[in-house]
Backbone as CSV, one residue per row, in Angstrom:
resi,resn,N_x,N_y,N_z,CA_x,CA_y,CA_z,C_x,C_y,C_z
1,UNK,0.850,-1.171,0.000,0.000,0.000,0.000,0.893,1.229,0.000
2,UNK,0.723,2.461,-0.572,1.158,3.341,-0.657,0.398,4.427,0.030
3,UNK,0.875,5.506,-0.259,0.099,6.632,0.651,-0.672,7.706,-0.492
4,UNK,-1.689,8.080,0.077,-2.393,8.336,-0.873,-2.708,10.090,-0.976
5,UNK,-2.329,10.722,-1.839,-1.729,11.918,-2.777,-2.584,12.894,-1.711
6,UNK,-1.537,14.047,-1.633,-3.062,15.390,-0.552,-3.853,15.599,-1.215
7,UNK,-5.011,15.710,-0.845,-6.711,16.151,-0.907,-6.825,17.034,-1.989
8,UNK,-6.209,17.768,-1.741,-6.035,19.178,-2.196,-6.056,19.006,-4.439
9,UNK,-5.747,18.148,-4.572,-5.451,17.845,-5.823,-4.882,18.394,-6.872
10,UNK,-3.250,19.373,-5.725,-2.917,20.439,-6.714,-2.038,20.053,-8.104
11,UNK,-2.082,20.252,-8.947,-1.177,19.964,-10.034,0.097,19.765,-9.938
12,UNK,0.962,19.786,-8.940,2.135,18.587,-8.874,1.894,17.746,-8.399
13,UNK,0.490,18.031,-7.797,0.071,16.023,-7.555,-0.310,14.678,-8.534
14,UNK,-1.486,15.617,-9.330,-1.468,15.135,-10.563,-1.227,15.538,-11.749
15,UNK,-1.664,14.411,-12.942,-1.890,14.962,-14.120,-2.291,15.782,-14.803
16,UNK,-3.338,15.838,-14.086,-4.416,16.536,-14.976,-5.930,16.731,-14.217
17,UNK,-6.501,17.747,-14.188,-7.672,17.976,-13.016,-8.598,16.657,-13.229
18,UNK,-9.281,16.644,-12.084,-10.256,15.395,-11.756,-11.632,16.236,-11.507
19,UNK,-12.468,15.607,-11.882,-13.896,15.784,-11.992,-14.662,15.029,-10.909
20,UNK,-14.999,15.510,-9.850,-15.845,14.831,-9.057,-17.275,14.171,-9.930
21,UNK,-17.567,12.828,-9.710,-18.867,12.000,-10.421,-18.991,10.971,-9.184
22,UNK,-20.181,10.252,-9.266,-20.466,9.295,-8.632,-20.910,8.082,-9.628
23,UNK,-20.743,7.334,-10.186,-20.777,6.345,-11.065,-20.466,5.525,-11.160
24,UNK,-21.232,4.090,-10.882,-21.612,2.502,-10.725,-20.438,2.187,-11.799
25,UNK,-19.498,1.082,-12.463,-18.876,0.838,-13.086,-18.250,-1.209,-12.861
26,UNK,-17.607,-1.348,-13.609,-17.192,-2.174,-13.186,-15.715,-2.309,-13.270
27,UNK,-14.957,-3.138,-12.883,-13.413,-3.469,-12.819,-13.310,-4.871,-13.068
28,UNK,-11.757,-5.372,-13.382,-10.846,-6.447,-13.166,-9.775,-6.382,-12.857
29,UNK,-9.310,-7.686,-11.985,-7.733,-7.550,-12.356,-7.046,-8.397,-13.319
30,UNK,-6.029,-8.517,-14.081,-6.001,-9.447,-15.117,-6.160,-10.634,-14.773
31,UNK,-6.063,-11.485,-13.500,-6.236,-12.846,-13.784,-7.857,-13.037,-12.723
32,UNK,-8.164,-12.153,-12.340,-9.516,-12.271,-11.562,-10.475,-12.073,-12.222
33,UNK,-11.436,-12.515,-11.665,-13.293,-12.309,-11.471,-13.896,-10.744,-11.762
34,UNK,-14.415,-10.049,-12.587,-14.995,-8.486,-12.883,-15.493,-8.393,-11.473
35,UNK,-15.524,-7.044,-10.929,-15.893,-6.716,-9.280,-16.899,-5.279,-9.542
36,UNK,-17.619,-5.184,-9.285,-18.251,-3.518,-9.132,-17.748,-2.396,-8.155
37,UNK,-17.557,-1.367,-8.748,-16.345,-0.346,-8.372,-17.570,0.866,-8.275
38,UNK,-17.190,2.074,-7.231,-18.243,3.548,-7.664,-16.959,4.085,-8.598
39,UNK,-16.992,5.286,-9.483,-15.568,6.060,-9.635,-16.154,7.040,-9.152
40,UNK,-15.495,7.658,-8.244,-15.693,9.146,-7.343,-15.181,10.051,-7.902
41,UNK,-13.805,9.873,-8.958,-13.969,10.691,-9.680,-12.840,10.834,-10.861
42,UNK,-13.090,11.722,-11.856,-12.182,10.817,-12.968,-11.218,12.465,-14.106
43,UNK,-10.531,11.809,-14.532,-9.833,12.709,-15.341,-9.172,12.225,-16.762
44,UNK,-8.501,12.843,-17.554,-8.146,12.509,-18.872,-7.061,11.320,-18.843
45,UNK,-5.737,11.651,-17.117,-4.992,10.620,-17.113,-5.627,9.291,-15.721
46,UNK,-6.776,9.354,-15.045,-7.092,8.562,-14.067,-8.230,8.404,-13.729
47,UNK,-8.283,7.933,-12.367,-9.680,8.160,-11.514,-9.481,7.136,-11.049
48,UNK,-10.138,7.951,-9.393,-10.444,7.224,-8.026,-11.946,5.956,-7.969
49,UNK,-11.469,4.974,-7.314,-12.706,4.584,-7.115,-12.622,3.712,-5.877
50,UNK,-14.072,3.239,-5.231,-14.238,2.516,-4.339,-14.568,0.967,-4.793
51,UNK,-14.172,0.317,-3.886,-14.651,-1.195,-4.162,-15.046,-1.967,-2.998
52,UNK,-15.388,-3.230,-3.008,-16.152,-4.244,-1.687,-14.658,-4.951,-1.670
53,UNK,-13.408,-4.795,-2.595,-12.860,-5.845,-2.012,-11.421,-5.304,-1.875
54,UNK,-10.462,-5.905,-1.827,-8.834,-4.446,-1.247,-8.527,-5.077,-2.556
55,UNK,-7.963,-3.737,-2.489,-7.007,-3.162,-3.241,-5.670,-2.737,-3.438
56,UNK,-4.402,-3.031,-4.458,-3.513,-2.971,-3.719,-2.756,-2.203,-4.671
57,UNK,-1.831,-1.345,-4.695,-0.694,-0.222,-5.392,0.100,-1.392,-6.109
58,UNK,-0.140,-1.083,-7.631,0.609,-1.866,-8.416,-0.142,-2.797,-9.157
59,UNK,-1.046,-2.739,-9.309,-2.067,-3.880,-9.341,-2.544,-3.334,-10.927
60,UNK,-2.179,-3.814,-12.229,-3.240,-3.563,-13.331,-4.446,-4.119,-13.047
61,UNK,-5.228,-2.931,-13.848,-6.617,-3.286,-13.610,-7.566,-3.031,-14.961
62,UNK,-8.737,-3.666,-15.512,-9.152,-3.084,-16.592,-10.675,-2.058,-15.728
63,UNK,-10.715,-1.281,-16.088,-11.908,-0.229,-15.910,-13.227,-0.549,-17.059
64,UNK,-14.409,-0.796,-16.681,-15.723,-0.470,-17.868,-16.551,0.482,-17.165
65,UNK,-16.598,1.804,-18.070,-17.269,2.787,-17.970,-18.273,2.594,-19.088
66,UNK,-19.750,2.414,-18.297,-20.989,2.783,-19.352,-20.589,3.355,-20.641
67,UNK,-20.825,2.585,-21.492,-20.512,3.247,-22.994,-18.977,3.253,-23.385
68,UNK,-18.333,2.401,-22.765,-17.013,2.440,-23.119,-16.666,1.405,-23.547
69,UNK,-15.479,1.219,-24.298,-14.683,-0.207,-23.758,-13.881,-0.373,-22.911
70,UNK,-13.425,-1.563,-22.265,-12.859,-1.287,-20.711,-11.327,-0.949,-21.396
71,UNK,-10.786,-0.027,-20.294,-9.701,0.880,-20.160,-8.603,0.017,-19.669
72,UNK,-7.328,-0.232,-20.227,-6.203,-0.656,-18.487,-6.039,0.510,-18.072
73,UNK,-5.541,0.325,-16.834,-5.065,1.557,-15.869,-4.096,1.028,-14.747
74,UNK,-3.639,1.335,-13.732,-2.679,0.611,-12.498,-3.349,1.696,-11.717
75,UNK,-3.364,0.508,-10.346,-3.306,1.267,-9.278,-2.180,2.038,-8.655
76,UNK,-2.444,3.007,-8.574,-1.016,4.373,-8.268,-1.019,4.171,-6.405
77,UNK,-2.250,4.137,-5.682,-2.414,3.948,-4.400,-3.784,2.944,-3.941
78,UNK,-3.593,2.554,-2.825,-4.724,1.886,-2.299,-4.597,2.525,-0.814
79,UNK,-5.907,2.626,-0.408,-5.920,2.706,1.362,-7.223,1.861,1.440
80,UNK,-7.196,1.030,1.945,-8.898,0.052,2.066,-9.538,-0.131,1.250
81,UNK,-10.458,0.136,1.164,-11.515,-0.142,-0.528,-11.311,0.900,-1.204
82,UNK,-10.804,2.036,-1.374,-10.203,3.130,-2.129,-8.905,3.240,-2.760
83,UNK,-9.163,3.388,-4.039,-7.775,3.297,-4.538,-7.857,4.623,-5.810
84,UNK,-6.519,5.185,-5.960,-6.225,6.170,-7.357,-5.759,5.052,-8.181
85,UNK,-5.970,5.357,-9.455,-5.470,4.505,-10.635,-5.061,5.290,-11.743
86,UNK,-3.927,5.057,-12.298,-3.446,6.247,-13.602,-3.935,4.816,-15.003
87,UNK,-4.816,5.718,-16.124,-4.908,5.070,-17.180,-3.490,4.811,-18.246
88,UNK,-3.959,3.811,-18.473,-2.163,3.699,-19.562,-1.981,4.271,-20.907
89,UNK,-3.667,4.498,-21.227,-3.518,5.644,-22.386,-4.629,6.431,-21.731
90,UNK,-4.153,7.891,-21.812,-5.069,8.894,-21.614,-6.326,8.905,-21.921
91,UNK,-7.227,8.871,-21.607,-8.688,9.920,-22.395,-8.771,10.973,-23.101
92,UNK,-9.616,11.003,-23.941,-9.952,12.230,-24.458,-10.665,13.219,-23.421
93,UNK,-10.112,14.356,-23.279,-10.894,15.430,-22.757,-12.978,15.444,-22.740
94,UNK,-13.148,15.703,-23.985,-13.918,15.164,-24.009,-15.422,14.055,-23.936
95,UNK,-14.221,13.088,-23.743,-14.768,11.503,-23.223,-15.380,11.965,-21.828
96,UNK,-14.293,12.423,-21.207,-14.307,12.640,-19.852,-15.260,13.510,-19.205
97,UNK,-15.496,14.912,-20.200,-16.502,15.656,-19.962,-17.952,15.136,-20.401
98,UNK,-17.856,13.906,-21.092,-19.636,13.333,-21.724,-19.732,12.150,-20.236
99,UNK,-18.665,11.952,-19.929,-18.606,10.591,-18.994,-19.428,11.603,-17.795
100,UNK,-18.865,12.433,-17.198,-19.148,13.185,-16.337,-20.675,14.176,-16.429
101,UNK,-21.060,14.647,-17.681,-22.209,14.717,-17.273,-23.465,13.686,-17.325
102,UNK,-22.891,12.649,-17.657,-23.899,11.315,-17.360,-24.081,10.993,-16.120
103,UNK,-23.429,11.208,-14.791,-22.912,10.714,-13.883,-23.875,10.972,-12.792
């Protein structure tokens, strides 16, 4: 487990701003079972989400966002059922802003 980035979400923390959403989704890890994830909240290079089961820093994972195809991404941090995850190819700006007002 790693420690997980200040609150604050200033730009040497991350990539790229994050969009607060609340949105049902699902996950994997490559050799596991699909799990249901919320994403709390998401951006062009990531997004946070919650899960029922731990989570651990380092961990590829595939992401399915409604209307998507599922994403890889890695987990960057975990603290309990919360984890940040950086995508391995970016989003479109865009994507991100249609993802978000669905949400």
């Amino acid at each position: 487990m790693t420690s997980k980035p200040p609150a604050d979400g200033s730009p040497s923390q991350r990539g790229a701003p994050r969009l607060s959403i609340d949105m049902e989704a699902s996950s994997r890890a490559v050799t596991a079972k699909p799990f249901k994830v919320k994403v709390l909240d998401l951006s062009t290079e990531g997004f946070r989400i919650e899960a029922f089961v731990m989570l651990e820093a380092g961990t590829d994972i595939w992401l399915r966002l409604p209307g998507l195809e599922p994403r890889h991404a890695t987990i960057m941090w975990a603290e309990g059922y919360e984890a940040g995850c950086a995508f391995k190819q970016p989003l479109h700006q865009a994507v991100v802003e249609s993802i978000a007002g669905r949400a």
